[in-house]
C-alpha positions as CSV (number, residue, x, y, z in Angstrom):
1,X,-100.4,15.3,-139.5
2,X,-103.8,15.4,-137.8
3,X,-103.2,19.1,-136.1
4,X,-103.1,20.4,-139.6
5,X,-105.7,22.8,-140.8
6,X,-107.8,22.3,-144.1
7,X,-110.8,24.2,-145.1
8,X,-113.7,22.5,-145.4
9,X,-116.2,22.6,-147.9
10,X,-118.4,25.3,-146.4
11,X,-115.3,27.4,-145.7
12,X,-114.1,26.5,-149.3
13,X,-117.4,27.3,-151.1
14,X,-117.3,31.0,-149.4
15,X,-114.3,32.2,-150.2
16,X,-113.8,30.5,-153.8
17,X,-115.7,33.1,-155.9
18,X,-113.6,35.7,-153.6
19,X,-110.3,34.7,-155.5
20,X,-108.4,36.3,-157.7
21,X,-108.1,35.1,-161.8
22,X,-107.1,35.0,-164.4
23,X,-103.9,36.0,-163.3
24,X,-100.8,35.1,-166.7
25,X,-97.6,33.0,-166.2
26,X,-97.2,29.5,-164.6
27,X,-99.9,27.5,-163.7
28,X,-101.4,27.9,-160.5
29,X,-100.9,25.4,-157.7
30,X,-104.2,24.0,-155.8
31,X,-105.7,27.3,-153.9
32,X,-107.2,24.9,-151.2
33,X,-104.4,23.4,-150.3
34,X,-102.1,26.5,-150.4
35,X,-105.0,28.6,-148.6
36,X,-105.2,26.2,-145.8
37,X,-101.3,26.2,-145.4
38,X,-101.5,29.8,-145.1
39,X,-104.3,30.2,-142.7
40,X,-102.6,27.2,-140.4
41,X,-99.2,29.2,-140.0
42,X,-101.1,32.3,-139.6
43,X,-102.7,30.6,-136.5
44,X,-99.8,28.5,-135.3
45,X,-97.2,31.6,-135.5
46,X,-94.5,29.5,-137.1
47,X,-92.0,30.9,-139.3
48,X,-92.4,30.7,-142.8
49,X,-90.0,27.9,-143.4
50,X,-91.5,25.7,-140.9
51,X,-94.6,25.3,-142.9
52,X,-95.4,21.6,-143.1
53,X,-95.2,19.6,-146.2
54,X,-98.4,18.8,-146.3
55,X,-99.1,22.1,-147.7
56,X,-96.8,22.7,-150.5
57,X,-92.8,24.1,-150.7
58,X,-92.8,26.8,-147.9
59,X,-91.8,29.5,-150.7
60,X,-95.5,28.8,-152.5
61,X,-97.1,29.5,-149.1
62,X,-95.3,32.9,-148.7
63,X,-95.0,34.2,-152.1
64,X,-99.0,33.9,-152.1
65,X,-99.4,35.6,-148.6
66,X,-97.3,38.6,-149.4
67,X,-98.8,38.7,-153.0
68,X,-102.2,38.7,-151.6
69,X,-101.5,41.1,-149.1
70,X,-100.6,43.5,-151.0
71,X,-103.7,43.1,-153.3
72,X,-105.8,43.8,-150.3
73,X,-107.0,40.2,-151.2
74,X,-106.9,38.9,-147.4
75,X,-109.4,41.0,-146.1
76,X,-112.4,40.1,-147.4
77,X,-111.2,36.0,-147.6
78,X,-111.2,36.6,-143.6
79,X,-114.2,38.6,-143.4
80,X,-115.8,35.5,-145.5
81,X,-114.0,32.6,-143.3
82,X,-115.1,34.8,-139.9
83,X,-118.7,35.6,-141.3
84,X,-120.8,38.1,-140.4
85,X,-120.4,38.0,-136.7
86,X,-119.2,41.6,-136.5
87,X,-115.0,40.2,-135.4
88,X,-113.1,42.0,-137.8
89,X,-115.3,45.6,-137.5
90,X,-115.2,45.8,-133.5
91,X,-112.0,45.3,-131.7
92,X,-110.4,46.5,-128.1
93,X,-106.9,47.6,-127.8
94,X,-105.6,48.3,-124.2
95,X,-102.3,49.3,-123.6
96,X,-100.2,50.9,-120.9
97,X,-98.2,54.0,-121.9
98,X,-95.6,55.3,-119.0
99,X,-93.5,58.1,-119.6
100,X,-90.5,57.9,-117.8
101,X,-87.3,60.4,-117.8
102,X,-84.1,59.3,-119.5
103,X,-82.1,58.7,-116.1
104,X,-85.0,57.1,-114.4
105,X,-82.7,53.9,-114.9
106,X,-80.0,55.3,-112.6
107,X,-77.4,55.5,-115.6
108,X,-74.8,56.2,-112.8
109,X,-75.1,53.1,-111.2
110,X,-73.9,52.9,-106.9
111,X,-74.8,54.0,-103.8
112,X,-76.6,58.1,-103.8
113,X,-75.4,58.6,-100.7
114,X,-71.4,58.5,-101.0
115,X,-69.8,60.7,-98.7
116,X,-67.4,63.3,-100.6
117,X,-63.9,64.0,-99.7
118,X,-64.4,67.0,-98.0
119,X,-67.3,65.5,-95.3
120,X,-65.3,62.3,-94.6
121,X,-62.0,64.5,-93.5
122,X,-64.4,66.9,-91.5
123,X,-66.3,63.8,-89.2
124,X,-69.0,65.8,-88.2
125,X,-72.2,65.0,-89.9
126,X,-74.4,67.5,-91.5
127,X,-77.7,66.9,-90.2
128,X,-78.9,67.8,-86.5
129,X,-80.8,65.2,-84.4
């Protein structure tokens, strides 16, 4: 239990006024708690259904992720846990891209250099030294 993540009270009182109300139906569980589950399977890159206990039913955890996400809600609660430092606005992306023909895998398969029919009867190589 001590390698979970919770947000502390600085972290809390930054994104609070940053959440969406007043939203009808069944009452809300505990943002906090639900909040911290979500950012600590975000870093841990567990699968959804390996969420800890600690945090809530594993369902709550998603359900608010992918509800948020589509509300854009996520962007500026990470923008306010990051701060102003400038992460989120400058990244670097390298990558490698290598075109390659489709038979470049040698879909054949065996030795190029089989002798046909033909040379094998004949005997006589056909290259001069």
């Amino acid at each position: 239990m001590s390698n979970l993540y919770w947000l502390n009270d600085d972290e809390w009182s930054r994104i609070a006024p940053l959440l969406p109300r007043g939203r009808r139906g069944a009452h809300r569980v505990d943002d906090r708690r639900v909040i911290s589950g979500i950012v600590h399977m975000l870093r841990t890159g567990a699968r959804w259904r390996d969420c800890p206990a600690a945090y809530g039913p594993y369902t709550t955890i998603y359900n608010r992720f992918n509800r948020w996400s589509k509300q854009g809600v996520w962007e500026d609660l990470f923008y306010a846990l990051a701060g102003s430092s400038g992460v989120i606005s400058s990244a670097a992306v390298d990558s490698t891209y290598v075109k390659a023909h489709r038979s470049a895998a040698g879909a054949k398969g065996g030795p190029s250099s089989m002798p046909s029919g033909a040379r094998a009867a004949d005997g006589r190589p056909r290259f001069t030294p």
